[in-house]
NUPA-74301 format. One record per residue (C-alpha): residue number from 1; x, y, z; chain; residue in one letter. Coordinates in nm, 2 decimals. Example, Ala and Ser with C-alpha at 12.3 -4.5 7.8 and 13.67 -1.06 7.14 Angstrom:
residues 2
atom seq->1 east->1.23 north->-0.45 up->0.78 mol->A type->a
atom seq->2 east->1.37 north->-0.11 up->0.71 mol->A type->s
//
This chain:
residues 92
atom seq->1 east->-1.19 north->0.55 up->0.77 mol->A type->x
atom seq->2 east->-0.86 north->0.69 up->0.85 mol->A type->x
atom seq->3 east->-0.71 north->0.98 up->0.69 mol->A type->x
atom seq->4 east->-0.36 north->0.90 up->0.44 mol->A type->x
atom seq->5 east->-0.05 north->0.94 up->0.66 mol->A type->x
atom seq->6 east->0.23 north->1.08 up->0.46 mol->A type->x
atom seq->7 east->0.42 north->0.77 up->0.59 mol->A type->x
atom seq->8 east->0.24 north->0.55 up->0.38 mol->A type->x
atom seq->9 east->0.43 north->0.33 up->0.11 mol->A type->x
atom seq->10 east->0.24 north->0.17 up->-0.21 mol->A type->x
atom seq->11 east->0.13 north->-0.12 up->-0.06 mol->A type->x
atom seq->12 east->-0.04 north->0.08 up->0.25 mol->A type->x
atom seq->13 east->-0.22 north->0.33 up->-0.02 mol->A type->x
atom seq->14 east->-0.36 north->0.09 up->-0.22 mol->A type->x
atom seq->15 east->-0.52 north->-0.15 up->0.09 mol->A type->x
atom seq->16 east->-0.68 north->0.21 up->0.14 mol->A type->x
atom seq->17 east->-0.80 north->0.25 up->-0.18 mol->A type->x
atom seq->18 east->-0.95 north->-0.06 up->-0.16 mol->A type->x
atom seq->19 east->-1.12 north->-0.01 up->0.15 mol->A type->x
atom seq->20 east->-1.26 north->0.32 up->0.06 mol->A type->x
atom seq->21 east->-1.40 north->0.17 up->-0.25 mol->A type->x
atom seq->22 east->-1.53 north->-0.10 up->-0.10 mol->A type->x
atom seq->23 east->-1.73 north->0.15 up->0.19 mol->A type->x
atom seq->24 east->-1.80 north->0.40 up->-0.09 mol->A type->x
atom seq->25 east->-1.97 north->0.19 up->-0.40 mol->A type->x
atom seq->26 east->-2.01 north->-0.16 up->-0.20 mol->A type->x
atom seq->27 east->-1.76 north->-0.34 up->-0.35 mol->A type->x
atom seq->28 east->-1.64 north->-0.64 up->-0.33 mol->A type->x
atom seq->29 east->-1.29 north->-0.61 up->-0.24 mol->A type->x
atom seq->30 east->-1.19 north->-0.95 up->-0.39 mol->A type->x
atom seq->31 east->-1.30 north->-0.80 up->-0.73 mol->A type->x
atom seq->32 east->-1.05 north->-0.49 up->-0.72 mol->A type->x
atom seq->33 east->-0.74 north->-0.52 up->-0.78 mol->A type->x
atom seq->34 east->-0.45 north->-0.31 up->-0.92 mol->A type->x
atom seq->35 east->-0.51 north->-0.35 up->-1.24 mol->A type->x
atom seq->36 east->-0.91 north->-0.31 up->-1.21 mol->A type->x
atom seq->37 east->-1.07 north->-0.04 up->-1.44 mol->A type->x
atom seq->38 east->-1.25 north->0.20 up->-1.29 mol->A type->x
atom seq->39 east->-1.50 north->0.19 up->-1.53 mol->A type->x
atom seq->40 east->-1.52 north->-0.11 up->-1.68 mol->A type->x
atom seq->41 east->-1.48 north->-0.33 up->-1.43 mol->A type->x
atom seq->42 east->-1.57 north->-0.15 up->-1.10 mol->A type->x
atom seq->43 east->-1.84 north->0.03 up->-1.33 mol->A type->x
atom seq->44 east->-1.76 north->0.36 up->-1.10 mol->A type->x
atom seq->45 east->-1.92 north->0.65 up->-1.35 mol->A type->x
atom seq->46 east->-1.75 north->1.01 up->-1.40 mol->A type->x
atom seq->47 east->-2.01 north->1.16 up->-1.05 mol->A type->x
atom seq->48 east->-1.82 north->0.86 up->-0.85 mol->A type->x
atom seq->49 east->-1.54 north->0.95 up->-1.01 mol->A type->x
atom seq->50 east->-1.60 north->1.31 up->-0.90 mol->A type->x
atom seq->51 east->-1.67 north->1.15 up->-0.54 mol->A type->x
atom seq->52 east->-1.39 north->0.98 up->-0.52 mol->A type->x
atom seq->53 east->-1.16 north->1.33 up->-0.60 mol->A type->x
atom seq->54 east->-1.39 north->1.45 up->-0.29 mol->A type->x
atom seq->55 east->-1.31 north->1.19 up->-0.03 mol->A type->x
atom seq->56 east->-0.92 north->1.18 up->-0.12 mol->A type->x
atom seq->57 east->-0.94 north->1.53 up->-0.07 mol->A type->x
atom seq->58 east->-1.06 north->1.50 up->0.22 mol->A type->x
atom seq->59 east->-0.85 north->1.26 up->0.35 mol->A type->x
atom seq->60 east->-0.50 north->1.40 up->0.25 mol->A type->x
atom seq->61 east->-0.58 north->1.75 up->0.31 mol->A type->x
atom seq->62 east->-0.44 north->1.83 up->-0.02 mol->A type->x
atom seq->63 east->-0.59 north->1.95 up->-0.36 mol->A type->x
atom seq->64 east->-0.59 north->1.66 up->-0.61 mol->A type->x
atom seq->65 east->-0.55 north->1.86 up->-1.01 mol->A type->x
atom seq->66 east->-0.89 north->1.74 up->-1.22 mol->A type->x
atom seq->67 east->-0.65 north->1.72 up->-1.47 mol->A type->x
atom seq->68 east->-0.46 north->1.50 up->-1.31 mol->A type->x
atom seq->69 east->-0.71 north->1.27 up->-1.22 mol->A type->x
atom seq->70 east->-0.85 north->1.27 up->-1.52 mol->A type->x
atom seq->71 east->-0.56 north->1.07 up->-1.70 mol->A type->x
atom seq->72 east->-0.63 north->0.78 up->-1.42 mol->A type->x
atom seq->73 east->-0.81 north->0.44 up->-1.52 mol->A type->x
atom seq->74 east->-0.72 north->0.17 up->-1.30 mol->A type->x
atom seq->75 east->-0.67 north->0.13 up->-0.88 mol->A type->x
atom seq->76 east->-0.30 north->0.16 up->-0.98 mol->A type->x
atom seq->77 east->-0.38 north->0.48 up->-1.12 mol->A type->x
atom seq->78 east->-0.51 north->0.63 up->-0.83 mol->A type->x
atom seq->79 east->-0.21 north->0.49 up->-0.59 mol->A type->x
atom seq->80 east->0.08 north->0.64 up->-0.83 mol->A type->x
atom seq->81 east->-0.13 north->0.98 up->-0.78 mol->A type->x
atom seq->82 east->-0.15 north->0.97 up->-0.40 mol->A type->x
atom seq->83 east->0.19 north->0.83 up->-0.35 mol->A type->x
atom seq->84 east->0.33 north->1.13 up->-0.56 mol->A type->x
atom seq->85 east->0.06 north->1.38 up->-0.42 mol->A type->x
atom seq->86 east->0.22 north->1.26 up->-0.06 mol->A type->x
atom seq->87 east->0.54 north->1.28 up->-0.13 mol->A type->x
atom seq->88 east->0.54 north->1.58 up->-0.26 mol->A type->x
atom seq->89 east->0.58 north->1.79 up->0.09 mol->A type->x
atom seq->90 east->0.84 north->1.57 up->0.17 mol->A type->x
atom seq->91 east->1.08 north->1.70 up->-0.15 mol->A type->x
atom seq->92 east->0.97 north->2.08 up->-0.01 mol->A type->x
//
């Protein structure tokens, strides 16, 4: 899996997402969606959760807040928080 570039627009972020949940937790990537809970319907639990936090970590080199994470609840979610988490050197 490739790292996020800092390049990336919305559209880029989320085929990411889906591909790292899809590698992650198996699934399918016709099931997710923007919209998709992760809860409820990708049935992702709070240690994927905590996973998840891990791996983007990983792969933006930057410290995502547990607070902030903690307010997101769908795929969309997690793409506003990356998009503004990478543009946030930009606006340095």
């Amino acid at each position: 899996m490739t790292t996020l570039a800092p390049t990336m627009n919305k559209d880029e972020i989320y085929s990411w997402i889906v591909d790292m949940l899809h590698e992650m937790f198996e699934i399918d990537k016709a099931a997710i969606t923007p919209q998709s809970n992760l809860y409820t319907d990708l049935d992702i639990d709070s240690i994927d959760a905590v996973d998840i936090v891990v791996k983007l970590n990983q792969m933006t080199g930057k410290r995502i807040q547990p607070d902030v994470f903690r307010t997101v609840r769908t795929v969309q979610d997690v793409v506003d928080v990356l998009a503004a988490l990478m543009g946030a050197d930009e606006k340095a």
